[in-house]
C-alpha positions in Angstrom: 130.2 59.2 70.9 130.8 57.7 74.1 134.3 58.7 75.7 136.7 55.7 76.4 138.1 57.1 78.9 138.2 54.8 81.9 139.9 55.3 85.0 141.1 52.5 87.4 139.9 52.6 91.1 140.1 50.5 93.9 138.2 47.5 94.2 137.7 46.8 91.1 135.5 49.8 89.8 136.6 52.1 86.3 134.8 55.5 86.1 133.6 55.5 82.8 132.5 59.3 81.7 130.0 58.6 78.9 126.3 60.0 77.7 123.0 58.5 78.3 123.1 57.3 74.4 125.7 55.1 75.7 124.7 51.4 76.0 125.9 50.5 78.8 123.9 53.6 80.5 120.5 51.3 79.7 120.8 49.6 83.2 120.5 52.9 85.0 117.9 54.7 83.0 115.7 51.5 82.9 116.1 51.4 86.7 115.8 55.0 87.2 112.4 54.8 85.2 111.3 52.1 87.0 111.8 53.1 90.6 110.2 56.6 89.8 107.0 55.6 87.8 106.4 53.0 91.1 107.4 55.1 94.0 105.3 57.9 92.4 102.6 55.5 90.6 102.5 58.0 87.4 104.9 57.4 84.5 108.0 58.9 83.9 109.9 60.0 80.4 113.6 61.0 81.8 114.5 62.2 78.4 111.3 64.9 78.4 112.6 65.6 81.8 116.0 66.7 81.1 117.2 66.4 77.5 120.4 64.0 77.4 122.8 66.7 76.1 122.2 68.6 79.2 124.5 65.5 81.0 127.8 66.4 78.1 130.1 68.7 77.7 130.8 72.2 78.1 129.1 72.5 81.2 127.4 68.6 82.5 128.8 65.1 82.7 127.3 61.4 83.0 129.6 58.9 84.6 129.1 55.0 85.2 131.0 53.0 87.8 131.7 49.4 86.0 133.2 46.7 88.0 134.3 44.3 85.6 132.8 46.6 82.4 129.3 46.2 83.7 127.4 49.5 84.7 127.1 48.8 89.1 126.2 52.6 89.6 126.2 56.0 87.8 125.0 59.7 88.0 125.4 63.0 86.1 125.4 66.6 86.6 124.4 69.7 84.5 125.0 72.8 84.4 122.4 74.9 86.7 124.1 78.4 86.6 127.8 79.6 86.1 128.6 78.3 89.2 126.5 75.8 89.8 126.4 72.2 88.8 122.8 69.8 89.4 123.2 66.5 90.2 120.7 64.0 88.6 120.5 60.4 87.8 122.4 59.0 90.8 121.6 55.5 90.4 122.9 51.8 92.1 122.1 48.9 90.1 119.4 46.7 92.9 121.7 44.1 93.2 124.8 46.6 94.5 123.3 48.7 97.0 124.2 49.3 100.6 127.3 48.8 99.8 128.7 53.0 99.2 128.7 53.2 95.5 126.1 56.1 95.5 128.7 58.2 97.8 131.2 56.9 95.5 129.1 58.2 92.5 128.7 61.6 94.6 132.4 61.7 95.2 133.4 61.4 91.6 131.0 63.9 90.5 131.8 66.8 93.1 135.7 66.0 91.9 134.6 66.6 88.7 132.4 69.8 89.3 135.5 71.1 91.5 137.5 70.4 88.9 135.5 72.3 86.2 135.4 75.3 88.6 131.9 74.9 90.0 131.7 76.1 93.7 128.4 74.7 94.4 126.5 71.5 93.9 122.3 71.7 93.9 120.2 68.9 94.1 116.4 67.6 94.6 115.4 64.4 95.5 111.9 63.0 95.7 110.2 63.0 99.1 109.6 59.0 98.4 113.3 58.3 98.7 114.1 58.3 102.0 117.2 56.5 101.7 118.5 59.1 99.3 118.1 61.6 101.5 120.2 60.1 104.7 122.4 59.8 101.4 122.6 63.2 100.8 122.6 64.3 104.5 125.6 61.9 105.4 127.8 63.1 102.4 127.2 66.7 104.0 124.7 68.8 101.9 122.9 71.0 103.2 118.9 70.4 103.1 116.7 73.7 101.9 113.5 72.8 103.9 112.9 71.7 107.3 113.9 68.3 108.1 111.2 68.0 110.4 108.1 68.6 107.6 106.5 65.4 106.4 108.6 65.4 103.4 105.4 64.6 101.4 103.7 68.3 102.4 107.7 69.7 100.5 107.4 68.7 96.8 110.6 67.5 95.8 113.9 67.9 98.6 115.8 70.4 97.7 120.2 69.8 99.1 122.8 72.2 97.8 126.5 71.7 98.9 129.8 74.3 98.4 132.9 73.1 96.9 136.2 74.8 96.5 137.0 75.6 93.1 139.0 73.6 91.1 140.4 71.4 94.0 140.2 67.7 94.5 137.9 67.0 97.3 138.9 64.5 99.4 135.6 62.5 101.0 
């Protein structure tokens, strides 16, 4: 069951920490689907990917940003090893970007992950989405492959990023 816990932000956002089954978590799975099956012209089952109980509790989460309780952004995290979280399914709804909710969405999830005791965030991103790796590089992960390669020759872009344990990170 969805969690109701909401937490009040500046302008105007709540931090909703939810699941996938969660309705209002249709805008950024239909999107998500969507921009992968086109950038990658193949399609894409995000549930077959990762299973949606990966993203819950003890060791992921899945969090939407509402402004005005409608979903503008969202991602998730799962557990990758005992101290390690992955960060997957950061999304902005296409009529909110460019305007820092994905590093708002990366901000709330590396609070959480600190909070929960990880020390180190991993990450891949697609070598089609350029814009999510300046993402990435800005918010200060470190890339695993050369920045120089034509991302396309990589496979997917492999970031990881440390965290102190169980402190608030402030970004």
């Amino acid at each position: 069951m969805p969690s109701i816990d909401h937490t009040p932000h500046p302008v105007g956002l709540t931090v909703r920490h939810t699941t996938p089954a969660d309705p209002l978590a249709r805008p950024l799975l239909a999107e998500l689907t969507y921009e992968y099956s086109t950038r990658y012209e193949k399609p894409v089952d995000l549930d077959r990917e990762y299973p949606p109980a990966e993203f819950g509790p003890p060791g992921g989460t899945f969090l939407l940003l509402l402004r005005d309780g409608r979903p503008v952004a969202g991602g998730a995290y799962r557990q990758y090893d005992a101290a390690t979280a992955e960060l997957k399914r950061i999304w902005t709804d296409s009529a909110h970007r460019r305007r820092g909710l994905a590093r708002r969405v990366l901000r709330e999830l590396e609070d959480d992950a600190a909070r929960r005791g990880y020390t180190r965030l991993y990450l891949t991103t697609g070598p089609r989405q350029p814009e999510a790796k300046g993402l990435y590089l800005a918010a200060g992960y470190r890339p695993l492959f050369d920045l120089a390669a034509d991302p396309e020759t990589i496979g997917p872009l492999p970031f990881e990023k440390d965290l102190p344990a169980g402190h608030h990170l402030e970004t």
